[in-house]
DRENLO-709762 format. One record per residue (C-alpha): residue number from 1; residue in one letter; x, y, z. Coordinates in Angstrom, 1 decimal, always signed. Layout:
BEGIN
> NUM_a_X_Y_Z
...
//
This chain:
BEGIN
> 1_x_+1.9_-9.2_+10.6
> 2_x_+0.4_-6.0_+9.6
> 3_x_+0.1_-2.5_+10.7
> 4_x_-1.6_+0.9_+9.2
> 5_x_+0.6_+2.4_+6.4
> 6_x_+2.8_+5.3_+7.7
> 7_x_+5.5_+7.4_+6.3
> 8_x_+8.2_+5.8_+8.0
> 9_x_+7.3_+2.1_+6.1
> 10_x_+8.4_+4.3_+2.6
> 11_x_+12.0_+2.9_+2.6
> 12_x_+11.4_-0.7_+3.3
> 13_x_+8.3_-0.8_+1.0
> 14_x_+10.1_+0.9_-2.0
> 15_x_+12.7_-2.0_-1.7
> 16_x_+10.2_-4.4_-1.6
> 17_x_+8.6_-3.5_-4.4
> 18_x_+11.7_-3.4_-7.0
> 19_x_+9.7_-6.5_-9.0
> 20_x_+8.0_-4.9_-11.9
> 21_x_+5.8_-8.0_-12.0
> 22_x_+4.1_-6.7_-8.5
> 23_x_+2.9_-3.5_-10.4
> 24_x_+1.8_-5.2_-13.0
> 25_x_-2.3_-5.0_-12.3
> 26_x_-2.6_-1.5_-10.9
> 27_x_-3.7_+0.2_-13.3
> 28_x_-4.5_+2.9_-11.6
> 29_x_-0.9_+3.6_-10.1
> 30_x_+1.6_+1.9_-12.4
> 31_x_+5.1_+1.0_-12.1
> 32_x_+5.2_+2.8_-8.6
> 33_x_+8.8_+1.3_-8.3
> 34_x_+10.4_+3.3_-11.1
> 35_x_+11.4_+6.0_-8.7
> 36_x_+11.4_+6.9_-5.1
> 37_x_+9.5_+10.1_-6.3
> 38_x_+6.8_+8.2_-8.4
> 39_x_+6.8_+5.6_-5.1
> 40_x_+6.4_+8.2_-2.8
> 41_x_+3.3_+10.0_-4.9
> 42_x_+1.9_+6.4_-4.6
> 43_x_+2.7_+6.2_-0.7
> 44_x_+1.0_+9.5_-0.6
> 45_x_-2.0_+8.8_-2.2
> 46_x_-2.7_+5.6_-0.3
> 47_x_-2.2_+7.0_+2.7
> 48_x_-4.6_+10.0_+1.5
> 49_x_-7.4_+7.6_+0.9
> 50_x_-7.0_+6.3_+4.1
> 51_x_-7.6_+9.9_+5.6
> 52_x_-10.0_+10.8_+3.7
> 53_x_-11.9_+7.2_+4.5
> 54_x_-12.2_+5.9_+1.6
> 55_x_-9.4_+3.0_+2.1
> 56_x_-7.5_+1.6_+4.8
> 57_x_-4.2_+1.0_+3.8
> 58_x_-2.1_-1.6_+5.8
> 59_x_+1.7_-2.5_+5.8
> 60_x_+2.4_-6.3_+5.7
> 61_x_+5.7_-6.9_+7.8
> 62_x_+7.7_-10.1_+8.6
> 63_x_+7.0_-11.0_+11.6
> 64_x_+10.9_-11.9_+12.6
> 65_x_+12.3_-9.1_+11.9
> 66_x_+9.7_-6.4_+11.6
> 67_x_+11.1_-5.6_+8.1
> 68_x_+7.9_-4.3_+5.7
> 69_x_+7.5_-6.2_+2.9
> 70_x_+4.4_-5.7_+1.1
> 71_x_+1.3_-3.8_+1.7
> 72_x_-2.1_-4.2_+1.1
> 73_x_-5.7_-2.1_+1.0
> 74_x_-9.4_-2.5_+2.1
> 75_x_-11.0_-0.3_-1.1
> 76_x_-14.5_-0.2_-2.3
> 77_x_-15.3_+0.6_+1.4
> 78_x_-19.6_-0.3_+1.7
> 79_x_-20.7_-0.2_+5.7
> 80_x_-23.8_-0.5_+4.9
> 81_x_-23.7_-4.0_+3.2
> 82_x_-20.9_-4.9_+5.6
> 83_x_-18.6_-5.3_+2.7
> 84_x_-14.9_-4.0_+0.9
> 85_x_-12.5_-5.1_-1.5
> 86_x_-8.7_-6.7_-0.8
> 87_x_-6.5_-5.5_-3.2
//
């Protein structure tokens, strides 16, 4: 199940994402789960784009229990071909 990212996901997503290997490809943000502090900049700049309209950040949660654990981003947004990016 998913749902926009908000604030209140921080928590649960920062204990999700205690595997290093899940940073491993954003280059742009790396090893978010260092700290809460460098987690929460990354919280704060997807959540940012999303403002700004430029992404559309989503939190993936288990469906039984509501429990976020992951999260994932439309990027590259293009309206006028119809198109984005899943990352």
């Amino acid at each position: 199940m998913v749902e926009p990212l908000t604030r209140a996901r921080e928590g649960g997503l920062f204990t999700a994402g205690q595997d290093r290997d899940i940073w491993r490809y954003l280059t742009a943000f790396p090893n978010a789960c260092e700290s809460p502090a460098r987690f929460h900049r990354w919280m704060e700049e997807a959540i940012a784009a999303t403002d700004e309209g430029t992404q559309v950040s989503w939190a993936i949660l288990e469906r039984s229990s509501g429990t976020a654990i992951g999260s994932t981003r439309y990027l590259a947004l293009r309206p006028e071909h119809r198109g984005l990016e899943i990352g």
